[in-house]
N, C-alpha and C positions, 0 to 999 in steps of 0.2 A: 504494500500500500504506500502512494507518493507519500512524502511528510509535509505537514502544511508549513507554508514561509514563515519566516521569522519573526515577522511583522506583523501575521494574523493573530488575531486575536476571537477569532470564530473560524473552524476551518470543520464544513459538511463535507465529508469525504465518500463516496458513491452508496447515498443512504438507498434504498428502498423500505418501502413498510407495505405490507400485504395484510389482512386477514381473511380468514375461512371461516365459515359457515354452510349452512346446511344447504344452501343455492352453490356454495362452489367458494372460488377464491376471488379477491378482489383488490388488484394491485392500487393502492392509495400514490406512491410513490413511487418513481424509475428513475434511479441513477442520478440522484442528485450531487450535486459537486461544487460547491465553489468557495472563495475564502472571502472574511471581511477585515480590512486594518484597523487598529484603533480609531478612534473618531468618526467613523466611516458612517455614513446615515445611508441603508437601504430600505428599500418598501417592498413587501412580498404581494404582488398582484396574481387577481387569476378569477376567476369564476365563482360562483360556489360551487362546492363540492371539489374543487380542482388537488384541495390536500394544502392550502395554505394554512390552516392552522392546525395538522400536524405535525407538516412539519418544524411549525414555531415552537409544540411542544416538544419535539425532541433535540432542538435544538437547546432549549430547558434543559432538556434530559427529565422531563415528565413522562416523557412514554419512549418505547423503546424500539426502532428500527428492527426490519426483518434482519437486514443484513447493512455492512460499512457502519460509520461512526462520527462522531463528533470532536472533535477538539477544542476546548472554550477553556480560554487563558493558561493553553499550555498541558492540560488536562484531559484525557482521553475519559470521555464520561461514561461510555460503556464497559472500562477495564476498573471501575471502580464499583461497589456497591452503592445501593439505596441510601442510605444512609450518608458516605460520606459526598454521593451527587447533594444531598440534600445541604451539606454545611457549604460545599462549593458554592452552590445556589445563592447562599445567605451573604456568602463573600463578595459575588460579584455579577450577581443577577439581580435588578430589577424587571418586576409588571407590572403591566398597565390594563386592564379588561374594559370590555363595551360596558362589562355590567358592573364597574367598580369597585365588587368584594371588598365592602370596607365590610368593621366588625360591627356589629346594629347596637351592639352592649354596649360600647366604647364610643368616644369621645373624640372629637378628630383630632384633636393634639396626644389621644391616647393610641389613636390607630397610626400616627408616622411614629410615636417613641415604640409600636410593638417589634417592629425590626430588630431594632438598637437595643433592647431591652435582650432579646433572644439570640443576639450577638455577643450580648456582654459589652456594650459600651457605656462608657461612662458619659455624663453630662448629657443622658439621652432627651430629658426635660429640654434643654436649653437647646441642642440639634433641632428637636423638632418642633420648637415654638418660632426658630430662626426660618428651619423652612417651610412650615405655615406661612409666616410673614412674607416669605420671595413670592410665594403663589398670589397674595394677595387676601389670604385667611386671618389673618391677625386678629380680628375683632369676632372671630368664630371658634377660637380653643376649645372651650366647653360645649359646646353646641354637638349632640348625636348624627349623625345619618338621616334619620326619618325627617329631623325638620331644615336637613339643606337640600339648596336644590341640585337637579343633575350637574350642574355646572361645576357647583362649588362639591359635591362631592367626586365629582373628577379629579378637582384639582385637589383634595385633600389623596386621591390613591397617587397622584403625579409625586406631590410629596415628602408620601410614604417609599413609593419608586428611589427618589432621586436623595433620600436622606442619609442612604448607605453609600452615598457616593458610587455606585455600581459601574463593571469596568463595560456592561453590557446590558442595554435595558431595551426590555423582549414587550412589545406593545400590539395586540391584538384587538383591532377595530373599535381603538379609543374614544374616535366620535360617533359611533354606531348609533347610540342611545337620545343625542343630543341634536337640536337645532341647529339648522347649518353657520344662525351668530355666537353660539355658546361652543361650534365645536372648532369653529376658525381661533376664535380667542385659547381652547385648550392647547391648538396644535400649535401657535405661532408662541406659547406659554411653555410647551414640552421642545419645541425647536432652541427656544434661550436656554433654556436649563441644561440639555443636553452639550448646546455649545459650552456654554461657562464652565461644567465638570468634566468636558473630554468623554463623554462616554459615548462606546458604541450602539447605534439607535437600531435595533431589527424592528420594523413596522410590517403589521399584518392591513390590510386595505382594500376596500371595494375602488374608494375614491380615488380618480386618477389625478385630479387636481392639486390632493395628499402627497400623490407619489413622485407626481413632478418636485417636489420641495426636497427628496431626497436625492442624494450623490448616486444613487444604483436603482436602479429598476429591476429586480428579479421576475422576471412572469411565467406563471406555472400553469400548463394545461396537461389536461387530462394525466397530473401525475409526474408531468418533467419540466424541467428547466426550457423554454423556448429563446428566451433572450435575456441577457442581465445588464445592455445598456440602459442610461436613462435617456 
């Protein structure tokens, strides 16, 4: 198997993902391949159904390839266990979801310090009151989920995302949920954050107006890679 460059800091190396059932088998993925550098912003386009947000998740290393592998920051995700994918993950993954999986118990200055907290960092109170404030949350700390709006609870997962500094933040059709003024205001909100921390942006996407904004266009039909300019 080639090695990925030096300089990648995501390298999919000839993933497929298939499963079986009782109709037969059903290739999701063929031969996917290609590398991203640090800083690099791409957008995964395709269809529904075409396998873009599996393979966002195994690029996670949430799920797991029939066959080839992943590299994310130097780390073969399948010669490792569940487990330590999982503290990998905490290291140097951020998400972002359509449907913003904050915690409905918690409190939005409580759901960016839960990272931090399960990382074991210190001054995580004061991390996540700073990046409340960048988003534009400041005057919403104690305030739950239920009574913000989609907007503002985007931007409190943005930064719960962006509070671990992540070397890679994995975004699955962030504005899916939202108004196309609440979800321009997220993206050009995730686009500054992104820049300011240097991290690598993986965007899952229907919007092609989204994709144009990134450095790469990855586009996926029925299952493979067709082109990766933008």
């Amino acid at each position: 198997m080639p090695q990925p460059s030096a300089r990648a800091i995501v390298s999919v190396q000839h993933v497929f993902k298939s499963v079986t059932d009782s109709t037969g088998t059903l290739d999701i993925l063929r031969d996917i391949d290609f590398t991203l550098a640090p800083r690099e912003t791409a957008a995964i386009v395709g269809a529904s159904g075409s396998g873009k947000s599996t393979l966002l998740s195994i690029i996670a290393g949430l799920d797991t390839p029939t066959s080839g592998t992943v590299v994310l920051a130097g780390q073969d995700l399948f010669a490792i266990d569940e487990d330590q994918r999982a503290a990998l993950r905490a290291q140097k993954v951020g998400f972002v979801f359509q449907s913003f999986q904050l915690m409905g118990n918690l409190t939005a200055l409580e759901n960016v310090m839960l990272p931090l907290e399960l990382g074991g960092k210190k001054d995580s109170r004061k991390a996540a009151t700073e990046m409340l404030s960048r988003v534009g949350l400041s005057a919403r700390l104690g305030h739950y989920p239920k009574v913000l709006s989609g907007g503002e609870q985007q931007r409190v997962a943005l930064a719960r995302a962006f509070v671990v500094q992540p070397a890679v933040l994995l975004a699955d059709e962030p504005t899916g949920s939202l108004d196309f003024a609440t979800g321009d205001t997220i993206m050009r909100l995730m686009f500054d954050l992104n820049t300011e921390l240097g991290t690598t942006l993986v965007l899952v996407t229907h919007d092609h107006a989204i994709a144009r904004r990134c450095e790469r266009r990855i586009t996926i039909e029925a299952g493979r890679v067709v082109d990766t300019p933008n």
